[in-house]
C-alpha positions, 0 to 999 in steps of 0.5 A, spaced: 674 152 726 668 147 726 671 142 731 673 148 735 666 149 735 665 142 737 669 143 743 666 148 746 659 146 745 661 140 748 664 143 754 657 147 755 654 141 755 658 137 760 658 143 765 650 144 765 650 138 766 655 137 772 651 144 775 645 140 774 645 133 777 647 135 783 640 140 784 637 133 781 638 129 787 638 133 792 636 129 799 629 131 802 630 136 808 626 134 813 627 140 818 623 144 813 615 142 815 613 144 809 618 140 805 614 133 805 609 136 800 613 136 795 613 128 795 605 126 796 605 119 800 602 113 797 595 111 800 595 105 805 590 102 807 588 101 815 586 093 814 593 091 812 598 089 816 606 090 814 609 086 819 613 080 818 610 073 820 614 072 826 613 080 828 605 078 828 605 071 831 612 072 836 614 065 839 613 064 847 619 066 851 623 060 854 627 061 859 634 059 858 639 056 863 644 060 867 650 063 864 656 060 868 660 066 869 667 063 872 673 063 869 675 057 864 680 053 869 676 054 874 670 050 870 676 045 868 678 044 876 672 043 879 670 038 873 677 034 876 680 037 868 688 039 870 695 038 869 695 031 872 690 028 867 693 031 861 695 025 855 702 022 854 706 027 849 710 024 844 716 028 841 717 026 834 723 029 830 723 030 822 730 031 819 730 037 816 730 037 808 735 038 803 737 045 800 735 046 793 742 046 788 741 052 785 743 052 777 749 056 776 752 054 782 750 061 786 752 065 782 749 071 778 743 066 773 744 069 766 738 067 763 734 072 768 738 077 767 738 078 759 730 076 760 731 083 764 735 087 760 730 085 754 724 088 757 728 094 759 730 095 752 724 094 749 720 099 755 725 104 752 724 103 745 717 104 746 718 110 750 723 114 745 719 112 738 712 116 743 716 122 743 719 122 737 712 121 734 710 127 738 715 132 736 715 131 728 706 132 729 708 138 733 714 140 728 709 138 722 703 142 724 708 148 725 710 147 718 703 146 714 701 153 719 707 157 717 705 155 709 699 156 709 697 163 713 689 163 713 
C-alpha cells in the first residue's frame, strides 16, 4: 500500500509541475502597453557608446569597378578564347580490371549463412526466455495474492 502511495504522490508531483513550467516561461507580451512594468529596464548611462568599433568609425567608400554584365562566351569571344584555341586532347584507354573470384565459386557462401542463422537463433531465445519470465511473475503474483487474502 505504501508504494502505492508513493506513486500517486509521484504523479501529483510530476503533473503540477508539467502545469507549472509552461506559465514559468511565458514570453512577454508585448501588445500589452502595460506589460513592460513587470520587467524594469536596467539603467544606462547617455555618455556610453554601445556600437561596435567599425559601426563608430566607418571606413570611406571606395568606388568599385563596373560590373560586367555580358554572358561568359561572350567575354571569352571578345578575349580571342574559343573553340580554335583549345589544347591538343589526348585519349588514354586504361583496361578494365579483373573481376574478383568469389569463394565458393558463385554459390550460396555458407559461412554468412550459419552467421546468420546464429544470430537469429539467439534473438528468438532472447525473446521466448522475456516472455517466459513475464507469465511465471504474473502467474506467481496471482498465486501468493490467492494464498494470502488481505
Amino acid at each position: 500500500m505504501r508504494q502505492h502511495r508513493i506513486t500517486r504522490s509521484a504523479a501529483l508531483a510530476l503533473a503540477l509541475a508539467a502545469f507549472t513550467a509552461p506559465a514559468a516561461a511565458a514570453p512577454l507580451d508585448l501588445h500589452d502597453p502595460g506589460s513592460y512594468l513587470a520587467y524594469p529596464s536596467p539603467p544606462t548611462s547617455a555618455a556610453q557608446d554601445l556600437r561596435s568599433p567599425d559601426s563608430r568609425d566607418p571606413a570611406p567608400v571606395v568606388p568599385s569597378a563596373p560590373q560586367d554584365l555580358r554572358a561568359p562566351d561572350t567575354v571569352d569571344a571578345a578575349d580571342g578564347r574559343g573553340t580554335f584555341t583549345a589544347p591538343e586532347v589526348t585519349v588514354i584507354k586504361v583496361p578494365a580490371p579483373p573481376a574478383p573470384a568469389s569463394p565458393s565459386g558463385g554459390g550460396l557462401d555458407w559461412a554468412d549463412a550459419g552467421i546468420g542463422a546464429g544470430g537469429i537463433l539467439v534473438l528468438v531465445l532472447v525473446a521466448l526466455g522475456a516472455t517466459m519470465a513475464v507469465l511465471h511473475r504474473k502467474h506467481g503474483a496471482a498465486i501468493r495474492q490467492a494464498a494470502n487474502p488481505v
